[in-house]
N, C-alpha and C positions, 0 to 999 in steps of 0.2 A: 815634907818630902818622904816620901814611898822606901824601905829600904831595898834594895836591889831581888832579894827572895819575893817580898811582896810584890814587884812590880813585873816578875817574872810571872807568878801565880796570875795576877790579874791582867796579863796581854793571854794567858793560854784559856782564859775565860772568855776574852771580852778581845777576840783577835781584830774586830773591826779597829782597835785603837795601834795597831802595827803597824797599819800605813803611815802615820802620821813619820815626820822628821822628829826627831828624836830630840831635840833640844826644844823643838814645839810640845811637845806631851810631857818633857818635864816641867816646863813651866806652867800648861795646866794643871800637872799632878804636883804643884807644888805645893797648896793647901787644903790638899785630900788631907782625909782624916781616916784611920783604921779604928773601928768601930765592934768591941766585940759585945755580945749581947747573950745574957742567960736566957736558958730556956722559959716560955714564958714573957718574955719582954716587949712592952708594946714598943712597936718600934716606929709607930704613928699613928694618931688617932683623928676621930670626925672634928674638924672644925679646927686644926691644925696648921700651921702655914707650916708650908715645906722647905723644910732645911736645906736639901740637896737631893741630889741623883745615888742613890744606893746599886753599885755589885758587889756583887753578894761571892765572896771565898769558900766561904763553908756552912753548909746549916740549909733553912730556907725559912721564908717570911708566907705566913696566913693569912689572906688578906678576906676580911669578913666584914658584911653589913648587919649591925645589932640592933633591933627594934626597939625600943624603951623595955617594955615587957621583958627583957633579957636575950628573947630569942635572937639567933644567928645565924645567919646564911653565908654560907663560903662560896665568894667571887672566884678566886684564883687561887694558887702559892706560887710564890715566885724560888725559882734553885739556882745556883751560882751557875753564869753565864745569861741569865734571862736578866730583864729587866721589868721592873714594878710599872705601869701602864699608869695606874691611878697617880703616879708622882711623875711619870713625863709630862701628865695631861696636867697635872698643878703648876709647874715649872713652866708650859708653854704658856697656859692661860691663866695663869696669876690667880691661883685659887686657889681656897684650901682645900684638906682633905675631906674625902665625904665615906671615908669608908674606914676602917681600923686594920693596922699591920703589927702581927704577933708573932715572935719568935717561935717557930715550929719546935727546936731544939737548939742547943747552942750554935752561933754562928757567928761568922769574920764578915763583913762588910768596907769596900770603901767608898767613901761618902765625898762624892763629887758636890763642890761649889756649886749652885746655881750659876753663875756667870761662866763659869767655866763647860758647866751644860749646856747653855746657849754659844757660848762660840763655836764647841763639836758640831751641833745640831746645825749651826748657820754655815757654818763653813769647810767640813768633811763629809761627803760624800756618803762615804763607807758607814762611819756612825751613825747618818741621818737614814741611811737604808736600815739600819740594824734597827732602830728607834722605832720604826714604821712599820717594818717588817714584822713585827712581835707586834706593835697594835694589831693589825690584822690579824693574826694569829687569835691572838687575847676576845677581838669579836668576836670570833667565831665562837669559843669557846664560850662563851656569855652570854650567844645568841642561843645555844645549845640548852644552857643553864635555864634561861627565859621560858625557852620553849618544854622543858623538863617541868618544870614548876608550875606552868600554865596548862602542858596540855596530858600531864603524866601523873596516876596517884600514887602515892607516899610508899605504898607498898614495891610496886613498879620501880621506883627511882633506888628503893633500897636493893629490891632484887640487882639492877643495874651496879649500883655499887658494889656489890659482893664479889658478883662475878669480874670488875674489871680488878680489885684489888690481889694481891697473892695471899693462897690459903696455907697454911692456919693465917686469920688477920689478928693481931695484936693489938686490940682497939675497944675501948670502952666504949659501951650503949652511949653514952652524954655525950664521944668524940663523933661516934656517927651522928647521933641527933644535931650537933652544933653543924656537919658537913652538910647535912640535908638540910638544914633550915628548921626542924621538928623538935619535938619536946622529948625528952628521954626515955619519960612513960609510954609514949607512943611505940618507941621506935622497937621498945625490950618488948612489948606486946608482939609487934610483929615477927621478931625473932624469932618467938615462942612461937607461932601460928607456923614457922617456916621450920621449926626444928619439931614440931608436932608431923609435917609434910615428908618427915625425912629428907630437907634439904639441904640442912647446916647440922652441926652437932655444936650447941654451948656451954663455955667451959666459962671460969671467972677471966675478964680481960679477953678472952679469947672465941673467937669464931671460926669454924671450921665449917668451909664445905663440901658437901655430900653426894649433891645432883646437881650439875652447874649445868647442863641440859635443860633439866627442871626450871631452875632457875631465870636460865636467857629467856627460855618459854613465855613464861608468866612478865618476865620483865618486857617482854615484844607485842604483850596483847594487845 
């Protein structure tokens, strides 16, 4: 059982479970579980069967597909109030995982039962909107990703990144190579090509930009 702070925290997240009667959500959230996780922490891997329904308190989850070769491509992150899509879809359809979740930074999770996820889903409304309404969302976003990776080059996609991030970014070459899908080496090349442009200025860890006009330009070609 949830201590009354937590369970405070996690209706002003996750308000779709406010409707419920109140002695009905306690007795779902009776074998929640509060889950904290170091930075770093996989917090699920490929070929995984799923534990439960993760909302997320504090922190957020990197949900990324790793090629054998090491490479890594970043599907989503999920932040407190959102839900993990790749763990609804295991939960509905008795599957395992197909993709790896990593703790972005330290974070609070509570980790809904499986049965207890099927009974919100089958029999609240309000949940089953919430559940649904973030897949769509999640498509979209992944249709985007799809269509970035298929029909956009590496330089393009970084330029894009730049500009949607806030400057100075505080991020190492291997954190952006891991977001884009790309290899390290690749991506410090381009930087260089891009701070030779006068677009960015780089510093150790850090990125700064210069001509974000520039920038969108080249990322819209």
């Amino acid at each position: 059982m949830l201590n009354p702070e937590l369970r405070t925290r996690l209706l002003q997240y996750y308000p779709a479970l406010a409707d419920m009667p109140a002695a009905e959500l306690d007795a779902l959230l009776a074998n929640a579980l509060l889950v904290p996780l170091p930075n770093g922490a996989v917090v699920f891997d490929e070929n995984q069967p799923c534990q439960g329904f993760p909302m997320l308190l504090s922190g957020s989850i990197r949900v990324i597909k790793a090629a054998p070769n090491g490479r890594e491509l970043q599907l989503y992150r999920v932040s407190p109030g959102e839900s993990c899509i790749l763990t609804s879809s295991c939960l509905l359809g008795h599957t395992r995982y197909q993709a790896r979740g990593i703790a972005e930074q330290p974070l609070e999770m509570v980790l809904l039962p499986a049965p207890s996820f099927h009974i919100l889903v089958g029999n609240h409304e309000a949940f089953r909107n919430y559940v649904f309404h973030l897949f769509s969302d999640r498509l979209t976003d992944l249709m985007q990703l799809v269509s970035a990776v298929a029909f956009q080059k590496l330089d393009q996609r970084l330029a894009a990144l730049l500009i949607a991030k806030a400057s100075p970014l505080f991020m190492t070459h291997q954190a952006l190579a891991d977001e884009l899908g790309s290899a390290r080496e690749i991506v410090s090349r381009l930087l260089k090509g891009f701070a030779e442009q006068g677009w960015v200025k780089l510093a150790r860890e850090q990125i700064e930009v210069t001509d974000k006009a520039a920038l969108k330009r080249f990322a819209e070609l």
